[in-house]
MIVOLUM-740756 format. One record per residue (C-alpha): residue number from 1; x, y, z. Coordinates in Angstrom, 2 decimals. Layout:
REM MIVOLUM-740756
<NUM; <X; Y; Z>>
...
REM end
This chain:
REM MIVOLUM-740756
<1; <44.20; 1.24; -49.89>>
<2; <44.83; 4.53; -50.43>>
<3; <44.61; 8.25; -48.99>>
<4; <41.11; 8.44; -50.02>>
<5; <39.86; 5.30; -48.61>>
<6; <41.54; 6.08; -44.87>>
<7; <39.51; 9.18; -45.25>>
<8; <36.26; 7.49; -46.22>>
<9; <36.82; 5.23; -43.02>>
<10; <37.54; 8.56; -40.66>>
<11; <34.25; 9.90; -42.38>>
<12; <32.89; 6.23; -40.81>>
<13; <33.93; 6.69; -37.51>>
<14; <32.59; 10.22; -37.60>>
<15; <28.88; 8.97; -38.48>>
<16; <28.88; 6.19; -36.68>>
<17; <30.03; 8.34; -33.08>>
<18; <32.96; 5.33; -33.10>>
<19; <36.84; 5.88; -32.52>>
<20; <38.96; 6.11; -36.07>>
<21; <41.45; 3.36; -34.11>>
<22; <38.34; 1.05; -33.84>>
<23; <38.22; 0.92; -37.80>>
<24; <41.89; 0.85; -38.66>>
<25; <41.66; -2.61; -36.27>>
<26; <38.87; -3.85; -37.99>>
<27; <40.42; -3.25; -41.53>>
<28; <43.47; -4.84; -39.90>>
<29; <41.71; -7.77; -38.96>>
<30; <39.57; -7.79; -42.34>>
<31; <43.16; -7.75; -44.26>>
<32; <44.26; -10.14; -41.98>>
<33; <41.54; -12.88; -42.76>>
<34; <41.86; -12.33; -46.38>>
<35; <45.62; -13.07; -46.50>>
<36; <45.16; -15.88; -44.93>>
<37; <41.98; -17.05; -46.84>>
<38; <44.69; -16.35; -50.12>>
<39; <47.47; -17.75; -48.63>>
<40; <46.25; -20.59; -46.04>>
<41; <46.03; -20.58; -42.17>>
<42; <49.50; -21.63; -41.89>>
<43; <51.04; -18.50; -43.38>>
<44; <52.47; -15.93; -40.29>>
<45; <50.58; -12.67; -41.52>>
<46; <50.29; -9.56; -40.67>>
<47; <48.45; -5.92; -41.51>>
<48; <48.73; -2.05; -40.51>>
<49; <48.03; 0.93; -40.76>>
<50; <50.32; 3.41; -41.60>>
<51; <48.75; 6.95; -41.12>>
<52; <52.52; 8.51; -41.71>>
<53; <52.21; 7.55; -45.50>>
<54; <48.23; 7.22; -45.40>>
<55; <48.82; 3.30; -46.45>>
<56; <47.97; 0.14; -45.77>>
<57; <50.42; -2.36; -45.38>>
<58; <50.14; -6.34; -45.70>>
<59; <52.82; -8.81; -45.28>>
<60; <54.20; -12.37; -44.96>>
<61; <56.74; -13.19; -42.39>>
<62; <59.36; -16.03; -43.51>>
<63; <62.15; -17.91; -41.77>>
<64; <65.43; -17.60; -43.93>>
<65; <66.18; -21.16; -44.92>>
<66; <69.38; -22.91; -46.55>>
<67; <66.89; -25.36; -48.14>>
<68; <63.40; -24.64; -48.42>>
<69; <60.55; -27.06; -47.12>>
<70; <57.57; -25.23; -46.52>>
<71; <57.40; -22.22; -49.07>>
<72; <54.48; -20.33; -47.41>>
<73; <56.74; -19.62; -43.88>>
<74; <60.23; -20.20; -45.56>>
<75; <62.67; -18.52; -47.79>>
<76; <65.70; -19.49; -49.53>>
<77; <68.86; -17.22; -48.12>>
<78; <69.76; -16.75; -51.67>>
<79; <66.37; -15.24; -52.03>>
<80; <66.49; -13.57; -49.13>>
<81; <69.63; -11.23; -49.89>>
<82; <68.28; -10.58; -52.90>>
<83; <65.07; -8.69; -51.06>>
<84; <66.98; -7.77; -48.06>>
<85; <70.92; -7.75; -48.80>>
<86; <73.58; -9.20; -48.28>>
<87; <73.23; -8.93; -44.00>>
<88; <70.46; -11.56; -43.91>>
<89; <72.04; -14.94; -42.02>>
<90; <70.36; -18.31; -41.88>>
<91; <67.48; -18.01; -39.15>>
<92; <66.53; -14.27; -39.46>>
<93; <62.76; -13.63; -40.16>>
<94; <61.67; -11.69; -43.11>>
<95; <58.69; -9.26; -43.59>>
<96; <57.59; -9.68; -47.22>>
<97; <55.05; -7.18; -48.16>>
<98; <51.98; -8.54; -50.28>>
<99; <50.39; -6.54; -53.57>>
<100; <46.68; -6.42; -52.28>>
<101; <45.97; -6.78; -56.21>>
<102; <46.90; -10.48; -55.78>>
<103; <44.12; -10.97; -53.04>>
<104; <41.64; -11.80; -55.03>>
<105; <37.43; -11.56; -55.77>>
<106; <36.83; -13.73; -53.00>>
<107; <39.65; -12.63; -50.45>>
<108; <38.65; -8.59; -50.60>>
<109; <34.78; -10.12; -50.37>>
<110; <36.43; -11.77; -47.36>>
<111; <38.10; -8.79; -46.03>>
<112; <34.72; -6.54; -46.39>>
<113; <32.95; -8.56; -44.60>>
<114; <35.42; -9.06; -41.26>>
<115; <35.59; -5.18; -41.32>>
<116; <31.63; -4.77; -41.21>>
<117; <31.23; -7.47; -38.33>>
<118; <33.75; -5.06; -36.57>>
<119; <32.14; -2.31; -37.22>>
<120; <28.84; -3.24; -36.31>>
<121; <30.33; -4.52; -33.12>>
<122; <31.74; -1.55; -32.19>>
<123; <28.65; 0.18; -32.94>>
<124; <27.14; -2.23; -30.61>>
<125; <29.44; -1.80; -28.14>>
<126; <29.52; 2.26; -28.51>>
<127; <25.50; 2.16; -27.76>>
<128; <26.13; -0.27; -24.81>>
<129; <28.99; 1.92; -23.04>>
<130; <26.53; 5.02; -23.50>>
<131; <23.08; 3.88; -22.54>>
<132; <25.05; 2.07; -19.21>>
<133; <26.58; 5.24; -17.96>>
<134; <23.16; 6.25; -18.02>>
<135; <21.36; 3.51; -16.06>>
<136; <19.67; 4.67; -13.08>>
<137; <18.65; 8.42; -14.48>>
<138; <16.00; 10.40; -16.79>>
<139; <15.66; 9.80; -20.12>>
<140; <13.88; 11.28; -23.09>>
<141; <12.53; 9.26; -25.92>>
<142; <9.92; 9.57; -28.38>>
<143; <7.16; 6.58; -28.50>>
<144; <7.42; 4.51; -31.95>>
<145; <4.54; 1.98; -31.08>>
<146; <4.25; -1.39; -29.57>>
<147; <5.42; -5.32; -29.85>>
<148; <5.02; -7.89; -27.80>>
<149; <7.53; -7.69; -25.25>>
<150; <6.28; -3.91; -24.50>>
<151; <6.25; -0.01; -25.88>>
<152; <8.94; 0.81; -28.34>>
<153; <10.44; 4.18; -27.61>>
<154; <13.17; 5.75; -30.15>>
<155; <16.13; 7.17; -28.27>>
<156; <18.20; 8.34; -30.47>>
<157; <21.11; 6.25; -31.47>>
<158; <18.71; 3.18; -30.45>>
<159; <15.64; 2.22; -29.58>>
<160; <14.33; 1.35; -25.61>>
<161; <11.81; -0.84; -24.73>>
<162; <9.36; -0.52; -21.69>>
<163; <7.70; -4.02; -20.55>>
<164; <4.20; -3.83; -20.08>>
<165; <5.06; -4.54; -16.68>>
<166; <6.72; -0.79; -16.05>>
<167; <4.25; 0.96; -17.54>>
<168; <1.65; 2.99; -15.81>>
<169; <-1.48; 1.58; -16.48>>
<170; <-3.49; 5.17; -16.32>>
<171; <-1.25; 6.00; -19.08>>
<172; <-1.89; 5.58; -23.01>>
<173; <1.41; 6.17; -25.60>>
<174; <0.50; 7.27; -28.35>>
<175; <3.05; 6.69; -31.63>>
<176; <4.89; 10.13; -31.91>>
<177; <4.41; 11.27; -28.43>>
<178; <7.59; 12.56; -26.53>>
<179; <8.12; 10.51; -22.86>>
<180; <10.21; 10.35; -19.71>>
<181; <11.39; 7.05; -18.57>>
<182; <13.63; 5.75; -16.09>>
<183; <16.37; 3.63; -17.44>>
<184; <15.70; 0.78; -15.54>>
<185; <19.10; -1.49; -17.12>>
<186; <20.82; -1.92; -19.90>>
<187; <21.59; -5.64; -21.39>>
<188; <23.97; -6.98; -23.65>>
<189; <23.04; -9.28; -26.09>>
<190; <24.03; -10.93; -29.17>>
<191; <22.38; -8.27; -31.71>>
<192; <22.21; -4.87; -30.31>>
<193; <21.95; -3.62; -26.67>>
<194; <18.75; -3.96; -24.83>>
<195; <17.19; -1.11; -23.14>>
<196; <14.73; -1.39; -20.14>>
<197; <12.73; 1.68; -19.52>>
<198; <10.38; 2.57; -16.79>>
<199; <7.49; 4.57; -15.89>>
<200; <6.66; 2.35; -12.70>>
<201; <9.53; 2.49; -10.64>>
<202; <9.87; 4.50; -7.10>>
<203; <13.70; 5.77; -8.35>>
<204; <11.39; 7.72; -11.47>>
<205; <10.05; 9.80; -8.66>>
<206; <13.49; 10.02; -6.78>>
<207; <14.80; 11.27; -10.27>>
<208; <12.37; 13.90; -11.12>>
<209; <12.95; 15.16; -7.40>>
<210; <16.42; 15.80; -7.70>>
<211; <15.96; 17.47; -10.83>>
<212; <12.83; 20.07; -9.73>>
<213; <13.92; 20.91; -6.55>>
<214; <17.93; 22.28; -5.89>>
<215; <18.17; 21.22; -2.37>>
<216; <17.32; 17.42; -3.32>>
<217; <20.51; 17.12; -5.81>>
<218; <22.37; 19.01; -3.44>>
<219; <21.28; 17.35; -0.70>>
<220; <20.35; 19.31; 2.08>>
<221; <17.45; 17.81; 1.91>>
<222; <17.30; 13.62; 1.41>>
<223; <14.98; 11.49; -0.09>>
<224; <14.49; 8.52; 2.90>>
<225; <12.06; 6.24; 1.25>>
<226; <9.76; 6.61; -1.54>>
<227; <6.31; 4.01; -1.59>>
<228; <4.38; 3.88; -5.06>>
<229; <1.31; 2.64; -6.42>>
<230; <2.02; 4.04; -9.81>>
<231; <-0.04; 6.10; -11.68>>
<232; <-2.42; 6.31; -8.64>>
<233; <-0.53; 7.58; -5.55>>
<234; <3.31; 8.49; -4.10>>
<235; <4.15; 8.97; -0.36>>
<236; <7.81; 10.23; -0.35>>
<237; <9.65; 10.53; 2.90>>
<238; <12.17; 13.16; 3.18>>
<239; <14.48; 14.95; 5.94>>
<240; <16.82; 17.83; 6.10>>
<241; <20.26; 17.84; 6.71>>
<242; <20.13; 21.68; 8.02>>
<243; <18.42; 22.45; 10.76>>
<244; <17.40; 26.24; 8.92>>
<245; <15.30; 23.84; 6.16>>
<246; <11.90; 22.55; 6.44>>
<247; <12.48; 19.45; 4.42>>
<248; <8.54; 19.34; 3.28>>
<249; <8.21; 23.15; 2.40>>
<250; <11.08; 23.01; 0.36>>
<251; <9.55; 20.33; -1.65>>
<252; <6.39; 21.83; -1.95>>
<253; <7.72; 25.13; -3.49>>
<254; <6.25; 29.01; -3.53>>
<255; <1.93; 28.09; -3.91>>
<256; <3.08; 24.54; -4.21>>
<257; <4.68; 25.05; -7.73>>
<258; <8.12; 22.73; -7.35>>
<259; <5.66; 19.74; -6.44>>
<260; <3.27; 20.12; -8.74>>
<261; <5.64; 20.07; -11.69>>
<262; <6.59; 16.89; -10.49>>
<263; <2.62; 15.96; -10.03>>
<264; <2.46; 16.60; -13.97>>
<265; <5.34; 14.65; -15.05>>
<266; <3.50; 11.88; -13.06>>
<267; <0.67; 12.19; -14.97>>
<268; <-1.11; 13.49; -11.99>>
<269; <-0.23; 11.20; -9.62>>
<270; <-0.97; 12.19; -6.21>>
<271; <2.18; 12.76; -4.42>>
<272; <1.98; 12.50; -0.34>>
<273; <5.21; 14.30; 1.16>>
<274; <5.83; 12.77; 4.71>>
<275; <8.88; 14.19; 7.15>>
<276; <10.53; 11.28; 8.08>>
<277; <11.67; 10.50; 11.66>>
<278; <13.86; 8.48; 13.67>>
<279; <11.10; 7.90; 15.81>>
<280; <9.12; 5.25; 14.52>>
<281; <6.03; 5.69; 16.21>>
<282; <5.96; 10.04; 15.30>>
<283; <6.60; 8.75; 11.67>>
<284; <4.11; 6.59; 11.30>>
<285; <2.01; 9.70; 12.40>>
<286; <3.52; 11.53; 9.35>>
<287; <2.85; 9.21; 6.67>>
<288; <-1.03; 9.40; 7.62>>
<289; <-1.18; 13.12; 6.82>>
<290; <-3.19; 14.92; 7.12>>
<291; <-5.53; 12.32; 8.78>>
<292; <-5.41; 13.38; 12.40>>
<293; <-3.84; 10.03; 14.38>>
<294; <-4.74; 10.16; 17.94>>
<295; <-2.10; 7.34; 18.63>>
<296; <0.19; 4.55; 17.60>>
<297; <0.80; 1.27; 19.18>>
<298; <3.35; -1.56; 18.99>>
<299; <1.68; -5.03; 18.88>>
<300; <4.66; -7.08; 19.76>>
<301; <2.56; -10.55; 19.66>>
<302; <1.62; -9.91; 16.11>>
<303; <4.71; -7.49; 15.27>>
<304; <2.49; -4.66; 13.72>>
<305; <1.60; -1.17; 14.43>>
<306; <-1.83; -0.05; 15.00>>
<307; <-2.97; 3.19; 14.35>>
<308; <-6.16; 4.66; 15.69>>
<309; <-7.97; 7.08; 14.28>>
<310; <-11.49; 8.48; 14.89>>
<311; <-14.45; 6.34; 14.12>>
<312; <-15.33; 8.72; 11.10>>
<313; <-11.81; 9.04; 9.76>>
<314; <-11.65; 5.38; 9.21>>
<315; <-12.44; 4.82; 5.71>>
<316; <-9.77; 7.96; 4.87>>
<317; <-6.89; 6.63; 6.38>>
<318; <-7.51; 3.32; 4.77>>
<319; <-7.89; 4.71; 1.28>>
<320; <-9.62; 3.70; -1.42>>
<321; <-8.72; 0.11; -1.89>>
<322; <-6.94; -0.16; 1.16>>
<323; <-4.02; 2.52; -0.77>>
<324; <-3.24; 4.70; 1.77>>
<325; <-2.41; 1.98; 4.19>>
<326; <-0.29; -0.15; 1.88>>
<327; <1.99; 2.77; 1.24>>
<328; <1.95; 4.25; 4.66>>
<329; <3.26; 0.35; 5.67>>
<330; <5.19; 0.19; 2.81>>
<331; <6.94; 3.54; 3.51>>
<332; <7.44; 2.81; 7.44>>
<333; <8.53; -1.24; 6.33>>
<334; <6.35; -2.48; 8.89>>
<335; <2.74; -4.10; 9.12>>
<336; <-0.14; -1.06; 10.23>>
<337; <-4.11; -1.96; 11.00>>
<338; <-5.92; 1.02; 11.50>>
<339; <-8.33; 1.10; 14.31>>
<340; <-10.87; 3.21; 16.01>>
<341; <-10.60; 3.88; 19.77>>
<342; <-13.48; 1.18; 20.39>>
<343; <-11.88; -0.96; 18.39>>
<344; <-8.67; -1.01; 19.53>>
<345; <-10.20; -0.81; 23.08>>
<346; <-11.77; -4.09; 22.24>>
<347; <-9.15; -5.44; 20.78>>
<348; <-6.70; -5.34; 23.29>>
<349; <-9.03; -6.86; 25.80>>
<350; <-10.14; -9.70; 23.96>>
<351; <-6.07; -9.86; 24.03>>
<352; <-5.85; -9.49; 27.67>>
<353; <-8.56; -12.39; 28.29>>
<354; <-6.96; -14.90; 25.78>>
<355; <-2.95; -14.26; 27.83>>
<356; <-5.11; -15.05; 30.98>>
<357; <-6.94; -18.08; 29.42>>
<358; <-3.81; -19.39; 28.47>>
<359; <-1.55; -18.50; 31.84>>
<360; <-5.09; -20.31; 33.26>>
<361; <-4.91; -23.15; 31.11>>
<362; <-0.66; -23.89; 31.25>>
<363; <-1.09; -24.17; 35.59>>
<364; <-4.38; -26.02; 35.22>>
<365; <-2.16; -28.20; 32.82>>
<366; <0.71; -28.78; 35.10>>
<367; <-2.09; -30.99; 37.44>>
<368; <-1.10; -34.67; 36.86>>
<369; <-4.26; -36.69; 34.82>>
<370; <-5.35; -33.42; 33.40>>
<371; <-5.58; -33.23; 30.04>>
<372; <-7.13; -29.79; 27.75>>
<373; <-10.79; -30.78; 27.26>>
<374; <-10.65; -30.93; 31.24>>
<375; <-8.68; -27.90; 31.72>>
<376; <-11.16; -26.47; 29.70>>
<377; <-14.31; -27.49; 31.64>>
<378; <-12.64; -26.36; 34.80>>
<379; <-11.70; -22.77; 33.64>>
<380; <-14.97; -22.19; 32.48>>
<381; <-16.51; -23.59; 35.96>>
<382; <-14.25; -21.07; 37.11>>
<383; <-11.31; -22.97; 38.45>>
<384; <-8.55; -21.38; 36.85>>
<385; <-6.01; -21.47; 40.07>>
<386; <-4.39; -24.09; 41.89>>
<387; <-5.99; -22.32; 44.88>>
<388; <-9.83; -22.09; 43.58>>
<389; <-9.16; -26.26; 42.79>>
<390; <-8.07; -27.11; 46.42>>
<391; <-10.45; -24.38; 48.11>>
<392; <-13.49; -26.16; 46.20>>
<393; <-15.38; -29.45; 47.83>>
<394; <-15.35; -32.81; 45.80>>
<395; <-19.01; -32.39; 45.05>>
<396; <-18.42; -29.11; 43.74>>
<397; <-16.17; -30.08; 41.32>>
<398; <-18.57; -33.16; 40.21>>
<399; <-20.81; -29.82; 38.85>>
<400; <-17.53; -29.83; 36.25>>
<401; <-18.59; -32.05; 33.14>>
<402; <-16.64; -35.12; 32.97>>
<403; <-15.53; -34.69; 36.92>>
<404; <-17.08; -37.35; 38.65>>
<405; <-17.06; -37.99; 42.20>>
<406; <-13.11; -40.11; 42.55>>
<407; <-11.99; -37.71; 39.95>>
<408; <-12.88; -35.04; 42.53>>
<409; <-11.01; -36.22; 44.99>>
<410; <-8.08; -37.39; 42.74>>
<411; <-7.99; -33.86; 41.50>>
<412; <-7.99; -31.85; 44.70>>
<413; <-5.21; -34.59; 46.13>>
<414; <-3.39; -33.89; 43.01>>
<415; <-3.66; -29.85; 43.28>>
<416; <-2.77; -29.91; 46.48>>
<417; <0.54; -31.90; 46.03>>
<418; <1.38; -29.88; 42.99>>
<419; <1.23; -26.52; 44.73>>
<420; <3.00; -28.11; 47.24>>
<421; <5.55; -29.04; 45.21>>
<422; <5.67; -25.65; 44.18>>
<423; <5.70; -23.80; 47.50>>
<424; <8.72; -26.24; 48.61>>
<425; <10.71; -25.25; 45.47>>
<426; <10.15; -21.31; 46.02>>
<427; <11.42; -22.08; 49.54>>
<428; <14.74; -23.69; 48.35>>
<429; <15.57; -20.65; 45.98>>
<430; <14.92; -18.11; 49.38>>
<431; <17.28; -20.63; 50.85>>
<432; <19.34; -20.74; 48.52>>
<433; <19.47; -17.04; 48.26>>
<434; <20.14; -16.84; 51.98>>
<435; <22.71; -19.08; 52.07>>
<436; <24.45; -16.90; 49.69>>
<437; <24.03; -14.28; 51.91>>
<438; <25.43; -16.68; 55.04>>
<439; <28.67; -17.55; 53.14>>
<440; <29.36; -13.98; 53.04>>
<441; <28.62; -12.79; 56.67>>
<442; <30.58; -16.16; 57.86>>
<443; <33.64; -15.07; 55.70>>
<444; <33.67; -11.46; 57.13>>
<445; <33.21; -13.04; 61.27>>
<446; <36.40; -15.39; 59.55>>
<447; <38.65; -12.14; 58.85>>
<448; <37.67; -11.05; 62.10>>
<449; <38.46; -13.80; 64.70>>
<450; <42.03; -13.89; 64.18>>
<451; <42.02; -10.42; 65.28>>
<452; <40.16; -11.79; 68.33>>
<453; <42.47; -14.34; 68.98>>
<454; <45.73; -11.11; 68.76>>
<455; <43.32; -9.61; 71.50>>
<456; <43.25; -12.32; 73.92>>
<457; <47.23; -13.18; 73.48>>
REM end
């Protein structure tokens, strides 16, 4: 263990990108495990490095002794003095260095491998604490082929590997072919680190923004939301932070030049730039662009918004395969149909008839012996009130299927009794209200008649 070989190691460490500290612990340890391979578990051992005389050093620690029981961690004090001098006392703990000659075939064999594990650990371990600070940007690898869990790209000091699940599927990679991924996470496992690329993901086109346009990594102007169908079609919200900066020209660049670099890292992928706003309703207007919207509405019974659009514009704001409607809902994080005006015209009253069927159907239902099929049959005939039932003559309900001539009567009796009912009930709460309104008149005339009563005395 000489000068020579503490060189070779720091010629390691310099090859392998690893700190010279990491090897001179993994010798350590490899020294360690042959001494005690040589000399049993038992044994209290011990290794260094000592860079001041460019040595290693190995040794046995015993317990001075007066009689000596266990040879491997004890030492006569006779013995003792005659290593250490005549200061050593019973109790005191002696280093006693080991010859590595004595280690043996088997013990060095021992030792190598220890120091490999280590090093190959720390190699692991070095790739791991690089590729991590890394998660989350850009990287650049070169494509070595396929397997099955996805394409192999070579990334230097490692290799990545993008599931067939990130890829774009417009894309072919070809072996040899230099790529941009996103480095999606980094894993650790038992062999060596594993890297998850991605071609797919939204934060690829968040990434390639900040680095082709100043004013994204700088942020003056911010990314909001990004929707992707990948390899087909982007919609990227964005804002400014300064008033002076149109958000969207700035992304689009002098004759469009900062968006379309971006457009040919994407492999051509159509990129939609919306300006996003706080109100929901003008940026849902936005992420149609540049199909004209003539309005948006909130549909609060089926929590969507509608959009309409001109009869002609239709298929365009829909997209091909429904696209441009998945990411404009996507991007706003809310359910959009797109309608035309006669559409949405007839939409809303079909909705207006079906809340009056059912306000209709809930009185008719309050009736006592009235169940839905007869509800039903009355609204229908026209008798959706509590009024058009009492105003009508028995035999005029008997027109009603399934109202027959008692049931008439019954019904009208019962109508009558229920509205009734009701009319009594609104008259309590306008009592009730007055009263209210009593308690406070009688408590002002109360503050007043003592004053009265002062008058009279």
């Amino acid at each position: 263990m000489n000068y020579d070989f503490l060189q070779a190691l720091e010629a390691i460490a310099r090859n392998k990108g690893l700190d010279e500290e990491i090897l001179y612990e993994a010798l350590e340890a490899g020294l360690r495990a042959a001494a005690r391979r040589r000399f049993g578990d038992q044994a209290a051992i011990d290794a260094q490095v000592d860079l001041e005389e460019n040595r290693v050093v190995v040794w046995l620690t015993k317990t001075v002794v007066e009689e000596v029981e266990a040879p491997i961690n004890e030492i006569s004090i006779e013995e003792a003095r005659f290593l250490a001098g005549d200061e050593v006392v019973l109790g005191d703990e002696l280093d006693i260095e080991i010859d590595l000659d004595d280690f043996g075939r088997s013990a060095a064999q021992t030792a190598k491998q220890v120091v490999m594990q280590r090093i190959r650990e720390a190699e692991r371990d070095a790739v791991y604490e690089e590729f991590k600070q890394r998660e989350g940007t850009l990287i650049n690898g070169i494509v070595q082929g396929e397997s099955s869990g996805g394409i192999v790209v070579e990334l230097g000091s490692t290799d990545g590997i993008m599931p067939y699940s990130e890829r774009i599927v417009t894309e072919r990679y070809r072996k040899g072919e230099r790529i941009r991924a996103f480095l999606l996470e980094v894993r650790k496992t038992s062999r060596s680190p594993q890297i998850i690329l991605s071609r797919r993901h939204p934060a690829l086109v968040a990434e390639l923004f900040a680095e082709e346009i100043p004013e994204v990594a700088d942020g003056t102007v911010e990314i909001v939301n990004i929707a992707r169908d990948a390899g087909f079609r982007s919609k990227v919200a964005v804002r400014s932070t300064d008033p002076n900066v149109d958000a969207v020209g700035t992304c689009v660049g002098l004759r469009g030049y900062r968006i379309q670099s971006i457009v040919r890292q994407l492999d051509q992928e159509r990129v939609d730039l919306v300006l996003w706003s706080a109100d929901l309703k003008v940026f849902t207007k936005h992420a149609f662009n540049p199909v004209e919207v003539l309005g948006v509405e909130y549909d609060e019974y089926s929590d969507r918004l509608v959009v309409i659009v001109a009869e002609d514009k239709l298929s365009i704001a829909i997209g091909k395969r429904g696209r441009n409607i998945k990411l404009a809902s996507k991007l706003v994080g809310m359910r959009i149909d797109v309608r035309s005006p006669e559409q949405f015209e007839q939409e809303r009253s079909s909705r207006i008839a079906q809340e009056e069927h059912d306000e209709a159907m809930a009185e008719l239902l309050d009736i006592p012996g009235v169940g839905e099929q007869t509800a039903e049959e009355l609204y229908r005939a026209g008798y959706d009130t509590l009024e058009s039932i009492i105003a009508a003559t028995a035999e005029e309900l008997t027109q009603v299927p399934g109202i027959g001539p008692k049931t008439a009567e019954k019904l009208r009796t019962a109508a009558e009794e229920l509205l009734k009912e009701l009319d009594e009930n609104e008259d309590l709460d306008d009592d009730d209200q007055d009263e209210d309104g009593d308690d406070s008149a009688g408590t002002a005339e109360a503050d007043e008649e003592p004053e009265e009563d002062a008058d009279e005395d």
